[in-house]
N, CA, C and O atoms as a GROMACS GRO file, in nm:
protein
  292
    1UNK      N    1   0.084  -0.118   0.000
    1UNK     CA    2   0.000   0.000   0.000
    1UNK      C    3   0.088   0.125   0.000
    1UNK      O    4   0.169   0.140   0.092
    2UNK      N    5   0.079   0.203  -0.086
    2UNK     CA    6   0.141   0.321  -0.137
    2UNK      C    7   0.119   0.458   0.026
    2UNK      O    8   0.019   0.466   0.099
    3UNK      N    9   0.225   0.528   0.034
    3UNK     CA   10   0.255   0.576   0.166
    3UNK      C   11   0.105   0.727   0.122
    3UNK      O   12   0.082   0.750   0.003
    4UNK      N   13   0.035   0.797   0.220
    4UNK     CA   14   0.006   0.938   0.165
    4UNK      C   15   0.062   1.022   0.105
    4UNK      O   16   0.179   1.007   0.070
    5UNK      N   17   0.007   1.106   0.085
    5UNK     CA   18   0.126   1.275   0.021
    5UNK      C   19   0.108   1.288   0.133
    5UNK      O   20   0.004   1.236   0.174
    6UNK      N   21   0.173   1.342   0.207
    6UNK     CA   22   0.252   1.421   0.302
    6UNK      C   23   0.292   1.577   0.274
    6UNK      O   24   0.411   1.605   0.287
    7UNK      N   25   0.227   1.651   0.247
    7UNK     CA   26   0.264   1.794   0.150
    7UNK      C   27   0.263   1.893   0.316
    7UNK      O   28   0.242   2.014   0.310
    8UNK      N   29   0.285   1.828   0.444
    8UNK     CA   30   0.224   1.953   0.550
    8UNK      C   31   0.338   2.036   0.525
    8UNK      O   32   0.313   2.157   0.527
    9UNK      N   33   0.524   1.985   0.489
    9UNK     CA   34   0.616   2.059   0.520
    9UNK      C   35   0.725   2.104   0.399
    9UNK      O   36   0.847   2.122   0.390
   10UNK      N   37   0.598   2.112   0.304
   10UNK     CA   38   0.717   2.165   0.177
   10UNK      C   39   0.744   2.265   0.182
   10UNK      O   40   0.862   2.297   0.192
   11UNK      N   41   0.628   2.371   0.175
   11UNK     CA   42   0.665   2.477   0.202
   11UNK      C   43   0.818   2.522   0.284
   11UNK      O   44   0.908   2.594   0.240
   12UNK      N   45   0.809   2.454   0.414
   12UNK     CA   46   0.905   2.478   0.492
   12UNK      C   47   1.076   2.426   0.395
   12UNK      O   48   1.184   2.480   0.370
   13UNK      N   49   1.016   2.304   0.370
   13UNK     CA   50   1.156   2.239   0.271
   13UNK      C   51   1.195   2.334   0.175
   13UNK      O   52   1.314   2.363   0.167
   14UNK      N   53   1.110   2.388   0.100
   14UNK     CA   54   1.125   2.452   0.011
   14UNK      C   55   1.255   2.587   0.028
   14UNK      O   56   1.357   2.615  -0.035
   15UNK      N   57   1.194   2.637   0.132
   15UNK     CA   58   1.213   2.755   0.182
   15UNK      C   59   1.333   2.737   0.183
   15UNK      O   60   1.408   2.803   0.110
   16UNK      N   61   1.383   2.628   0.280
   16UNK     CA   62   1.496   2.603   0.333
   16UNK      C   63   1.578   2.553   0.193
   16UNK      O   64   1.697   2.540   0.220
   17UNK      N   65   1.550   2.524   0.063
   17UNK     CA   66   1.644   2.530  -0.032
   17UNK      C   67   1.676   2.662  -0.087
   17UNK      O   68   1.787   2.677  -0.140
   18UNK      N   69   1.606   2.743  -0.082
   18UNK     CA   70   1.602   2.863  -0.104
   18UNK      C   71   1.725   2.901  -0.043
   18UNK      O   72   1.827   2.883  -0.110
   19UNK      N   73   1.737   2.956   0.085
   19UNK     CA   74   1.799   2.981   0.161
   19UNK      C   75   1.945   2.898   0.135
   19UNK      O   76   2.037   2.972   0.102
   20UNK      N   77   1.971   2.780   0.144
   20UNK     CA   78   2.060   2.755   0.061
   20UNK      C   79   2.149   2.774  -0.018
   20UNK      O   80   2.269   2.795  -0.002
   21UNK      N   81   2.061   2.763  -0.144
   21UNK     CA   82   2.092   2.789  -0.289
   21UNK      C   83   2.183   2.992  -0.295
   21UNK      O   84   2.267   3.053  -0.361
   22UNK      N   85   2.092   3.014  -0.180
   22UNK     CA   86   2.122   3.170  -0.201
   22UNK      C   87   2.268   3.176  -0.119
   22UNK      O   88   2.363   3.231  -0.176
   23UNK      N   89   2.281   3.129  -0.009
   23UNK     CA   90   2.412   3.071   0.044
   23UNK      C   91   2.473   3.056  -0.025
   23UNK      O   92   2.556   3.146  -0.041
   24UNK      N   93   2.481   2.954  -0.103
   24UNK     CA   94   2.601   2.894  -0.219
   24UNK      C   95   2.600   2.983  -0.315
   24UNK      O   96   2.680   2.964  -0.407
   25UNK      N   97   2.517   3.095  -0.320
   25UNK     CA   98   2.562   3.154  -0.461
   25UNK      C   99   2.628   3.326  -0.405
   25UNK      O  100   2.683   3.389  -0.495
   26UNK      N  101   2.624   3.381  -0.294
   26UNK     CA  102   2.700   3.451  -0.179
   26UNK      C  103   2.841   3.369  -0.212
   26UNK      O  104   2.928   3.439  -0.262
   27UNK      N  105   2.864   3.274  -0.196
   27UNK     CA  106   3.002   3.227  -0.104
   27UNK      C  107   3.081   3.208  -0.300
   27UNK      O  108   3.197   3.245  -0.323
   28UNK      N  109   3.016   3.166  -0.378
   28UNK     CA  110   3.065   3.168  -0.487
   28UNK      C  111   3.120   3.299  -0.543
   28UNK      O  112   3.237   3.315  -0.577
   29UNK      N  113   3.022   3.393  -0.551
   29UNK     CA  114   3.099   3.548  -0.565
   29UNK      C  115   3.134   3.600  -0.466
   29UNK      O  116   3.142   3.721  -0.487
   30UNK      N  117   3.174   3.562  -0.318
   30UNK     CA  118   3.265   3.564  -0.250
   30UNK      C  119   3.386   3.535  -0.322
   30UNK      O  120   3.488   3.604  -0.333
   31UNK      N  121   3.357   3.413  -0.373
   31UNK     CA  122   3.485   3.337  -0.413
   31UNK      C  123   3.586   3.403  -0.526
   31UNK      O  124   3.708   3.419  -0.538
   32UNK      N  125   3.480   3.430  -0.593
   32UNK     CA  126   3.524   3.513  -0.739
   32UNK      C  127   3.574   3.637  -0.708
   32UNK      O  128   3.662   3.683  -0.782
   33UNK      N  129   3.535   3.702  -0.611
   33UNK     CA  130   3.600   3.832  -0.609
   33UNK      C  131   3.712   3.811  -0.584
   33UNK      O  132   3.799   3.868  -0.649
   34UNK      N  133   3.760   3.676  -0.426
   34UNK     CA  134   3.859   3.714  -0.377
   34UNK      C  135   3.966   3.637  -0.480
   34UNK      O  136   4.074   3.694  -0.467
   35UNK      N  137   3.974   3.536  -0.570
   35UNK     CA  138   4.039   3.497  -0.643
   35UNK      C  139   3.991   3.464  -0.795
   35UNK      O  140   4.041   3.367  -0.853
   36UNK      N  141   3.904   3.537  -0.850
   36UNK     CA  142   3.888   3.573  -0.966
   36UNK      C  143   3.992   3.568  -1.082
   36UNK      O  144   3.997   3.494  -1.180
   37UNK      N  145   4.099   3.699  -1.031
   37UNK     CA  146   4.219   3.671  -1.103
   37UNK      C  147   4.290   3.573  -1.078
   37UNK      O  148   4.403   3.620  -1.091
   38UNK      N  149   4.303   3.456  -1.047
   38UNK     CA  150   4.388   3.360  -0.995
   38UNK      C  151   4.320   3.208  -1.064
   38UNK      O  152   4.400   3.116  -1.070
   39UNK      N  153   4.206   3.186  -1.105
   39UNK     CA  154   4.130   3.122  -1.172
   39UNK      C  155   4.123   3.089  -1.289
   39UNK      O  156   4.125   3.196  -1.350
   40UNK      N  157   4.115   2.980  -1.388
   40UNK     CA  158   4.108   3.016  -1.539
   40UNK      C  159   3.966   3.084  -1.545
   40UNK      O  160   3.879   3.095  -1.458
   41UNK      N  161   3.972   3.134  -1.708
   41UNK     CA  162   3.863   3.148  -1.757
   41UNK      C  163   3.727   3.068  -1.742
   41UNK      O  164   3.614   3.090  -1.700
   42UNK      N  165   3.801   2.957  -1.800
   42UNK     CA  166   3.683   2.836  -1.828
   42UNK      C  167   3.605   2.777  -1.654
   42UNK      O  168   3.501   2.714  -1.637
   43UNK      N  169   3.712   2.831  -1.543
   43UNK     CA  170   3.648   2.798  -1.432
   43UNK      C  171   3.574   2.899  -1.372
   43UNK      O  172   3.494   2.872  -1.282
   44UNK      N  173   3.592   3.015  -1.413
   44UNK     CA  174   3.548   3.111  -1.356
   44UNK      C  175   3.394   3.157  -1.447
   44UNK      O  176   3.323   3.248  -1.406
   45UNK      N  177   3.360   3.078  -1.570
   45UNK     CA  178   3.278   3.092  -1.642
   45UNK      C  179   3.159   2.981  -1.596
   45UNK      O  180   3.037   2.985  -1.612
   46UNK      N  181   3.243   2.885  -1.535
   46UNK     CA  182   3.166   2.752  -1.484
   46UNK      C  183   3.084   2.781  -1.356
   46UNK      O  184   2.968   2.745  -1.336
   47UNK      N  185   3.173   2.861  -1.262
   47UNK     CA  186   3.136   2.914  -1.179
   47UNK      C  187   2.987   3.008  -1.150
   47UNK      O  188   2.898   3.001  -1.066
   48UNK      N  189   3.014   3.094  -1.262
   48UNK     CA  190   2.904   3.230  -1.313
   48UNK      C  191   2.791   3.126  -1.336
   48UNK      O  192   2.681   3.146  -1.285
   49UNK      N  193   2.815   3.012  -1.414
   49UNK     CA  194   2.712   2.967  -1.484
   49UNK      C  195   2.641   2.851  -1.361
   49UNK      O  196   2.526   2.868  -1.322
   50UNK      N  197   2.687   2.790  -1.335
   50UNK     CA  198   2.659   2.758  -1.189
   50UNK      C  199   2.551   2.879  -1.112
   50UNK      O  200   2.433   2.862  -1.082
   51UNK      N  201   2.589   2.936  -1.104
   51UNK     CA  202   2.474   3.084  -0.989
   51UNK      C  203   2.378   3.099  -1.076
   51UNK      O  204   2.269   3.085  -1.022
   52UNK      N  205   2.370   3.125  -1.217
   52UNK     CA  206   2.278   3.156  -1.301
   52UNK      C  207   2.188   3.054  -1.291
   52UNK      O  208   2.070   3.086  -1.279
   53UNK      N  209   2.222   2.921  -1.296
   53UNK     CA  210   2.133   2.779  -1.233
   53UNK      C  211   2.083   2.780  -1.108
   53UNK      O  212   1.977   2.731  -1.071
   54UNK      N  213   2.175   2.846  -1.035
   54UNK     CA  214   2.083   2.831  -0.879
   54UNK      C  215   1.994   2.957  -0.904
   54UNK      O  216   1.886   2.930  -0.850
   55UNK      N  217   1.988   3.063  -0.952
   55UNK     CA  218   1.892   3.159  -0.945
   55UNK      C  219   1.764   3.109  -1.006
   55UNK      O  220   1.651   3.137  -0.965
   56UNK      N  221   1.793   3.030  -1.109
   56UNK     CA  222   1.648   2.959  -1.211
   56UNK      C  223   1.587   2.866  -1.093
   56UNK      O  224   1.464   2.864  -1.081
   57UNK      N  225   1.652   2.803  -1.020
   57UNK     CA  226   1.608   2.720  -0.899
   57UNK      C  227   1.534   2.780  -0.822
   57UNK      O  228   1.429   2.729  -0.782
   58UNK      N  229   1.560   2.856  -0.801
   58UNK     CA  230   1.535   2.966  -0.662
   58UNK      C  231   1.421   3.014  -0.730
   58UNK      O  232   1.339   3.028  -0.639
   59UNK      N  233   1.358   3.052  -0.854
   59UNK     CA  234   1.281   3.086  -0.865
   59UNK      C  235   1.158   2.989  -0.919
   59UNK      O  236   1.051   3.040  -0.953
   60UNK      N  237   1.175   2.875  -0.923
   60UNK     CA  238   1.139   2.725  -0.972
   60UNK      C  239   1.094   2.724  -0.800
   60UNK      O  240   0.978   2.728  -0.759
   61UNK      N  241   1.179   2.718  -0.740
   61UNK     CA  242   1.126   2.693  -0.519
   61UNK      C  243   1.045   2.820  -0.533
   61UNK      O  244   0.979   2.815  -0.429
   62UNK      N  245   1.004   2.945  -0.603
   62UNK     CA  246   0.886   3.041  -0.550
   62UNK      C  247   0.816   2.998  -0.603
   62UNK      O  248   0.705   3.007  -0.550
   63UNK      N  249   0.817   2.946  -0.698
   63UNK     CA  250   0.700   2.897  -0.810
   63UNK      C  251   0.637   2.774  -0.722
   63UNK      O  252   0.514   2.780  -0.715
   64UNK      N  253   0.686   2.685  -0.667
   64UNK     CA  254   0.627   2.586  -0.591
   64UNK      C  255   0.555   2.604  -0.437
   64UNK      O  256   0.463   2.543  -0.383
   65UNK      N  257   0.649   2.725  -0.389
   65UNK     CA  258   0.572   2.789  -0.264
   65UNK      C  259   0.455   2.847  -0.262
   65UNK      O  260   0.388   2.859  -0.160
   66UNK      N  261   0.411   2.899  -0.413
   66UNK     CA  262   0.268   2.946  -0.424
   66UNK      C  263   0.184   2.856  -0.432
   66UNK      O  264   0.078   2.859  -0.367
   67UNK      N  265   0.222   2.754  -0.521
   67UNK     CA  266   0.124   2.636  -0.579
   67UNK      C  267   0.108   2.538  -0.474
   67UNK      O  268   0.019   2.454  -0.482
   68UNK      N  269   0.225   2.543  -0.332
   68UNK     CA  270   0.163   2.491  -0.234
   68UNK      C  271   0.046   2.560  -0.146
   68UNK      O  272  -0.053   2.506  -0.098
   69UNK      N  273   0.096   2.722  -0.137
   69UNK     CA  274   0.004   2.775  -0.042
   69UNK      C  275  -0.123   2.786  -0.133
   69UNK      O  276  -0.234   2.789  -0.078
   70UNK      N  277  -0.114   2.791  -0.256
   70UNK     CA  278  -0.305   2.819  -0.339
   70UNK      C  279  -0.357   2.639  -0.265
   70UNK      O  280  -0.470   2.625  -0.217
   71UNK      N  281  -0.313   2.586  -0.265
   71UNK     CA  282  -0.377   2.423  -0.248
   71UNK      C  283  -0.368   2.398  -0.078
   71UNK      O  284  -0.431   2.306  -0.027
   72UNK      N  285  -0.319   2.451  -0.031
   72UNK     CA  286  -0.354   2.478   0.132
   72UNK      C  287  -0.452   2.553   0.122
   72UNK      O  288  -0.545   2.476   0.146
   73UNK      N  289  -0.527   2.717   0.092
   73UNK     CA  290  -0.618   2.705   0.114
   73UNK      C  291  -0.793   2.622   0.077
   73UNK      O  292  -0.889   2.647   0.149
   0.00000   0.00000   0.00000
């Protein structure tokens, strides 16, 4: 027998990738500033492109925080 949905704590999960994602993308242009010049190109492009993915995420986790709270009420 197949388990319920369980949906009471996405929101909260959610959130908490958020928060995250935004972490890791702080500490990355942390990173870049402080050794930017010291980096190749191709890593420092990998890098950029990396954050540009967590931002599409991050906005993919708001997109799901609504569509949980419209179905909570």
């Amino acid at each position: 027998m197949a388990k319920p949905d369980n949906r009471s704590d996405n929101v909260e999960k959610l959130q908490e990738m958020i928060q995250n994602s935004m972490e890791n993308m702080r500490e990355t242009r942390d990173y870049l500033n402080a050794h930017g010049d010291e980096i190749s190109a191709e890593e420092k492009a990998n890098l950029q492109q990396k954050n540009e993915r967590r931002e599409e995420s991050i906005e993919g986790f708001r997109s799901e925080i609504k569509d949980e709270a419209s179905q909570m009420e």
